[in-house]
KEVEXRO-193539 format. One record per residue (C-alpha): x, y, z; residue number from 0. Coordinates in pm, 1 decimal. Example, Ala and Ser with C-alpha at 12.3 -4.5 7.8 and 13.67 -1.06 7.14 Angstrom:
2
+----------+----------+----------+-----+
:        x :        y :        z : seq :
+----------+----------+----------+-----+
:   1230.0 :   -450.0 :    780.0 :   0 :
:   1367.0 :   -106.0 :    714.0 :   1 :
+----------+----------+----------+-----+
// end
This chain:
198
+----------+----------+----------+-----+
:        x :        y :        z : seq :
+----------+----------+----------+-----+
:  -2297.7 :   4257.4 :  23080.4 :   0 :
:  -2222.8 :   4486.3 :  23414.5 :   1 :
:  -1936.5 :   4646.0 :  23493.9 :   2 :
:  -1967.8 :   4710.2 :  23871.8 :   3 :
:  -1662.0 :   5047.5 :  23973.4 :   4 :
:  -1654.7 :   5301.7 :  24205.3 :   5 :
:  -1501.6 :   5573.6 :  23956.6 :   6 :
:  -1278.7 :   5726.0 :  24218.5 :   7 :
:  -1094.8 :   5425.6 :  24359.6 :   8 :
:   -748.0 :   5364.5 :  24134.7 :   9 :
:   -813.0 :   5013.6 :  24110.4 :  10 :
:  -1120.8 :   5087.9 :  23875.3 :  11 :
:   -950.7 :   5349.5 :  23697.2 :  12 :
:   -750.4 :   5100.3 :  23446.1 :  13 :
:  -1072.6 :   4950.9 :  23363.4 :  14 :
:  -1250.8 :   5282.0 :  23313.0 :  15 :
:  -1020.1 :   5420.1 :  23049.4 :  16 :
:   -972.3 :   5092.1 :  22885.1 :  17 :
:  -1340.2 :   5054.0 :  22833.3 :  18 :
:  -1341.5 :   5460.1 :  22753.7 :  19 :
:  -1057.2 :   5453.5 :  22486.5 :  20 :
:  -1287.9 :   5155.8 :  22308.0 :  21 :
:  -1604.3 :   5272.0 :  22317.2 :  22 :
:  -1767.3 :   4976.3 :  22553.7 :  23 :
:  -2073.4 :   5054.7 :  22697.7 :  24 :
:  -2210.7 :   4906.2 :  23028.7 :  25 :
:  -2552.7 :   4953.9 :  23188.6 :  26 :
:  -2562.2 :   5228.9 :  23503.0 :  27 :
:  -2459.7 :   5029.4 :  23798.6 :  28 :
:  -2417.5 :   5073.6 :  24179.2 :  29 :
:  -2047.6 :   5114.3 :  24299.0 :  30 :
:  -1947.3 :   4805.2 :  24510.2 :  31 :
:  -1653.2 :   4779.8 :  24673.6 :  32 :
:  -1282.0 :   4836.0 :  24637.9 :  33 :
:  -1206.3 :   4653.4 :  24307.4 :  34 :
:  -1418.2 :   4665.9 :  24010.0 :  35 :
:  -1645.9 :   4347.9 :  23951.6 :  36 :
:  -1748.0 :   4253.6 :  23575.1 :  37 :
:  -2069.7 :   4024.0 :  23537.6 :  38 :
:  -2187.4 :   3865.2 :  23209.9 :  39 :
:  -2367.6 :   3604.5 :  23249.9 :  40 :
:  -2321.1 :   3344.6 :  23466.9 :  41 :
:  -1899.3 :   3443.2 :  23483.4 :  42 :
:  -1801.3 :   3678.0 :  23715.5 :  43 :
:  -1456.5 :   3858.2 :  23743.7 :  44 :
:  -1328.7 :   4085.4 :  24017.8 :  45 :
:  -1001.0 :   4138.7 :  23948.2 :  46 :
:   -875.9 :   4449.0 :  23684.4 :  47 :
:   -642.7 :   4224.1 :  23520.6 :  48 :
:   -870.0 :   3949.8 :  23501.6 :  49 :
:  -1144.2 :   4181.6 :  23401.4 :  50 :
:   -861.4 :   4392.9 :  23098.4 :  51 :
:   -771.5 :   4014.3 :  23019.7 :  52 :
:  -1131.5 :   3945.5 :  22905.0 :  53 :
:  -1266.0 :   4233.1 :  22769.9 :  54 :
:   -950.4 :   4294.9 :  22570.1 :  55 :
:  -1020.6 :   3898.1 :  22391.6 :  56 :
:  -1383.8 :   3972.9 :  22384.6 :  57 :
:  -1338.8 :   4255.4 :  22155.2 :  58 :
:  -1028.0 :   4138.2 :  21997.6 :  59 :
:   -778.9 :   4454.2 :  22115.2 :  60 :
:   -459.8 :   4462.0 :  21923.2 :  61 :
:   -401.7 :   4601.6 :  22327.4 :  62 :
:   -383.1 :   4225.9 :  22414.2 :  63 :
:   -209.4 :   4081.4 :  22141.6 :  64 :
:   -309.5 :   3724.9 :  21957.3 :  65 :
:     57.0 :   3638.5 :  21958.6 :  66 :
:    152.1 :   3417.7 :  22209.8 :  67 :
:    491.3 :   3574.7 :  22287.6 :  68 :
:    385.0 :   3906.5 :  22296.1 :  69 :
:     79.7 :   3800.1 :  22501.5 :  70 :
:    339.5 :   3626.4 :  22770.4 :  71 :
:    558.7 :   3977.0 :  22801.0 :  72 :
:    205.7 :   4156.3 :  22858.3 :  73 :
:     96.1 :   3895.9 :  23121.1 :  74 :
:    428.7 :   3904.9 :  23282.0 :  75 :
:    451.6 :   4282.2 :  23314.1 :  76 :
:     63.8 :   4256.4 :  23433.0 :  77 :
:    200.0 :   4013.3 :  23675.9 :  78 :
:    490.2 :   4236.5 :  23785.5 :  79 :
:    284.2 :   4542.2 :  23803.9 :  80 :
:      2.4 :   4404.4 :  24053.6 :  81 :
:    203.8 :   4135.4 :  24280.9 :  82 :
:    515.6 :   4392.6 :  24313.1 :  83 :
:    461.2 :   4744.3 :  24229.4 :  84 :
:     99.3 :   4797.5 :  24342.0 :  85 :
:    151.0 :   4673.8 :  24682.5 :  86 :
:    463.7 :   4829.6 :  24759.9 :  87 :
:    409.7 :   5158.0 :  24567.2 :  88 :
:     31.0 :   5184.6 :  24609.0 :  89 :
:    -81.1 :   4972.5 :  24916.9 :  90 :
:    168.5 :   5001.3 :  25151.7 :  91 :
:    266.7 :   5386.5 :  25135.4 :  92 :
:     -2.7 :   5533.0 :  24917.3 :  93 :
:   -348.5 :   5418.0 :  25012.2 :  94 :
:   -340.2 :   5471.7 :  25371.3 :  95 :
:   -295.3 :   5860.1 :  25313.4 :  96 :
:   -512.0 :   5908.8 :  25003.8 :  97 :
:   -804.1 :   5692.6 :  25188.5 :  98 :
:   -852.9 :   5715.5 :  25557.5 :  99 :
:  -1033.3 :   5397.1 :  25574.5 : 100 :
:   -693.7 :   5235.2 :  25447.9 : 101 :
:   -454.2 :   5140.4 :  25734.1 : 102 :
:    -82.9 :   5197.6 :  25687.6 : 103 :
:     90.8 :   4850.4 :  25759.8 : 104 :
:    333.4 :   4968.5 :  26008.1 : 105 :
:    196.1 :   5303.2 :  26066.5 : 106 :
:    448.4 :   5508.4 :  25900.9 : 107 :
:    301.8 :   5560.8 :  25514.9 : 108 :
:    571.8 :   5786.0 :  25336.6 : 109 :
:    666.8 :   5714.4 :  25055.2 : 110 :
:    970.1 :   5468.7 :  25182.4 : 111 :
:   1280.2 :   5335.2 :  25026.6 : 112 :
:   1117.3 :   5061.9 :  24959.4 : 113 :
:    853.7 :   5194.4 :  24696.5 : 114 :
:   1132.3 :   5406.8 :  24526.7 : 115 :
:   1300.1 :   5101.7 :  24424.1 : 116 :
:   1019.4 :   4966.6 :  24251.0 : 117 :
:    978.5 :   5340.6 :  24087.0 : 118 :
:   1358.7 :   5271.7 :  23999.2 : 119 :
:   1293.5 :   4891.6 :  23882.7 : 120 :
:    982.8 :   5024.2 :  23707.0 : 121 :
:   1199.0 :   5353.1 :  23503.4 : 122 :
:   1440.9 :   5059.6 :  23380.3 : 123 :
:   1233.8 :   4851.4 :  23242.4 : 124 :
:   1056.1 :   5146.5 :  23039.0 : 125 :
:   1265.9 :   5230.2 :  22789.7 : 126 :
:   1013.3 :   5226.5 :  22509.9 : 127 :
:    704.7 :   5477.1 :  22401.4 : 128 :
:    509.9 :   5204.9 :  22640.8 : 129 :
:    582.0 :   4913.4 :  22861.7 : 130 :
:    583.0 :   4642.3 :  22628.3 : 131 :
:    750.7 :   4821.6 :  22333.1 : 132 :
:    611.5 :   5052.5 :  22093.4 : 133 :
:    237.2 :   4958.7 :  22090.0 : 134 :
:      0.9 :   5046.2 :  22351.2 : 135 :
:   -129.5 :   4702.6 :  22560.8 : 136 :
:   -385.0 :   4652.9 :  22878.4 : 137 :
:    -42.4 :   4626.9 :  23100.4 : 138 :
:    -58.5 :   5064.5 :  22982.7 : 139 :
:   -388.9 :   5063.1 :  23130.5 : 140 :
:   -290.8 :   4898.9 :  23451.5 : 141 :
:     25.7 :   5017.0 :  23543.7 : 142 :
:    -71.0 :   5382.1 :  23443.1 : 143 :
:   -343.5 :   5425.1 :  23737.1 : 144 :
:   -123.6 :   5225.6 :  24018.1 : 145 :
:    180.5 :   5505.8 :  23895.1 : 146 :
:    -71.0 :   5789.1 :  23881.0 : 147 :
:   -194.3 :   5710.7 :  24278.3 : 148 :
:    141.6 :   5835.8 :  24375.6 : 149 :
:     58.6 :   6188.5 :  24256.0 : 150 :
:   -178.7 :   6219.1 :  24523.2 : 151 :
:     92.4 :   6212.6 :  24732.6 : 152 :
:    310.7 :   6494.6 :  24533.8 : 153 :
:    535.2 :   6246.9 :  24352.4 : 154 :
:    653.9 :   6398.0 :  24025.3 : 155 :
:    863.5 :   6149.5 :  23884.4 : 156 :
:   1121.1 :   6400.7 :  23807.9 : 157 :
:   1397.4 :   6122.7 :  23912.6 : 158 :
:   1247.1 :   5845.8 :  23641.7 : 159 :
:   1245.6 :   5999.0 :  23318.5 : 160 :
:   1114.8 :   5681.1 :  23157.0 : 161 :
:    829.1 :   5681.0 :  23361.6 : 162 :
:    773.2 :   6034.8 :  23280.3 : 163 :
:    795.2 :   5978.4 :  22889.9 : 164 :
:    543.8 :   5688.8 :  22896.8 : 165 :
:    286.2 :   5856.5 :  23132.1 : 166 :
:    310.5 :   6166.4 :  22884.6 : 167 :
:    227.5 :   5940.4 :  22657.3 : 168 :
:    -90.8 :   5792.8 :  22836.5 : 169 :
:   -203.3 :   6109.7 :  22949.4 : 170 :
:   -234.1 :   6194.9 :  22540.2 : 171 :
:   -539.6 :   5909.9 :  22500.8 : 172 :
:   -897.2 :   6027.3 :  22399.0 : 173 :
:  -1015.6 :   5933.9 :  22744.9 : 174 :
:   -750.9 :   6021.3 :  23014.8 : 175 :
:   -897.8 :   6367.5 :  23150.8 : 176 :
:  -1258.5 :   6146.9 :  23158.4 : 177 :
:  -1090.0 :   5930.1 :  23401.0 : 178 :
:   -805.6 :   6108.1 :  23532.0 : 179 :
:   -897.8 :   6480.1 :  23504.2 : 180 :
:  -1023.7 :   6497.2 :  23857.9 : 181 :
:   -896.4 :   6528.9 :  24159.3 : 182 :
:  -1177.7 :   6282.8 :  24296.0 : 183 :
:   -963.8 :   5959.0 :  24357.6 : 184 :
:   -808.2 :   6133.6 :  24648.0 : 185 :
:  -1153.0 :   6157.9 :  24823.8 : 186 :
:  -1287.1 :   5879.6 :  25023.6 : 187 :
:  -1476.3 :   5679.6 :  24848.9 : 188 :
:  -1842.0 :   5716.1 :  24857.0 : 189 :
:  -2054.3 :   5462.5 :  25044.8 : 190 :
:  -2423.9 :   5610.7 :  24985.6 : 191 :
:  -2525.8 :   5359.4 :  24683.4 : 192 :
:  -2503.2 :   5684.3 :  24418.3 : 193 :
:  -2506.8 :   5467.6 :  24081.7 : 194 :
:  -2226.4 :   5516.3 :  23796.7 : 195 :
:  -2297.6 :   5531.4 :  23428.8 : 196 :
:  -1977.4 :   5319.0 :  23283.3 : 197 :
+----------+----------+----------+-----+
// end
């Protein structure tokens, strides 16, 4: 199996710590791309939830949970967190100032009244120690890098308490400063084929 991530991009960085806080270990592989890109065998997945999804059955994580119902809330708040949040929050206003390649979509990437509201949305539906109640599940993992990419940007989150109380709560996992302790995700990324050791 081959875990293909450039380390610094946010869009690896739920994979990273999900494979860090379990203790999976990938051969040394050359960064490709903006999205991270498991192979094993003849299946190949380049989406993070796709890729949490499967490596969360393959080792049986409690993080994605056998139970049907509880599976569906984690799907749907995956769901939520990459068709809504992520582009509004990350793509739209975040990206094009963290990464010059990135292009704002109409040129003006502040943070906008439109990302707010999904911090807002976001803060309300987090009233628990993580986003799908009192456990810790892969939609953690995902929705804590898209929230963190705002931070390059000076957000604080002083205004969404629950966000604050849940991110405290990532920030407290084995592997967070691994993956998060740098500043390097607000670099560009780099293109010169240096491999990663996942």
């Amino acid at each position: 199996m081959e875990l293909y991530a450039n380390p610094i991009l946010t869009t690896a960085r739920p994979v990273l710590l999900f494979v860090a806080e379990n203790d999976l270990d990938f051969v040394s592989v050359i960064p490709s791309g903006l999205v991270p890109a498991l192979i094993d065998g003849e299946l190949r997945l380049t989406r993070t939830p796709a890729i949490l999804k499967y490596l969360a059955d393959l080792i049986h994580s409690p993080a994605y949970p056998a139970d049907l119902s509880r599976r569906a809330r984690v799907n749907e708040r995956m769901d939520w967190l990459s068709a809504n949040f992520h582009r509004s929050f990350g793509c739209d206003p975040v990206y094009p100032q963290v990464f010059p390649q990135s292009h704002a979509v109409n040129g003006d990437a502040r943070l906008g009244e439109g990302a707010c509201d999904w911090l807002r949305a976001l803060d309300d539906r987090t009233t628990a120690e993580f986003l799908c109640g009192e456990k810790i599940t892969i939609a953690d993992y995902l929705g804590a890098a898209y929230v963190c990419a705002g931070e390059a940007l000076g957000c604080s989150f002083a205004d969404y308490p629950n966000i604050g109380r849940w991110l405290a709560n990532m920030r407290r996992l084995k592997s967070w400063s691994s993956v998060f302790g740098t500043a390097d995700f607000i670099a560009p990324p780099p293109c010169d084929g240096t491999a990663a050791r996942l």
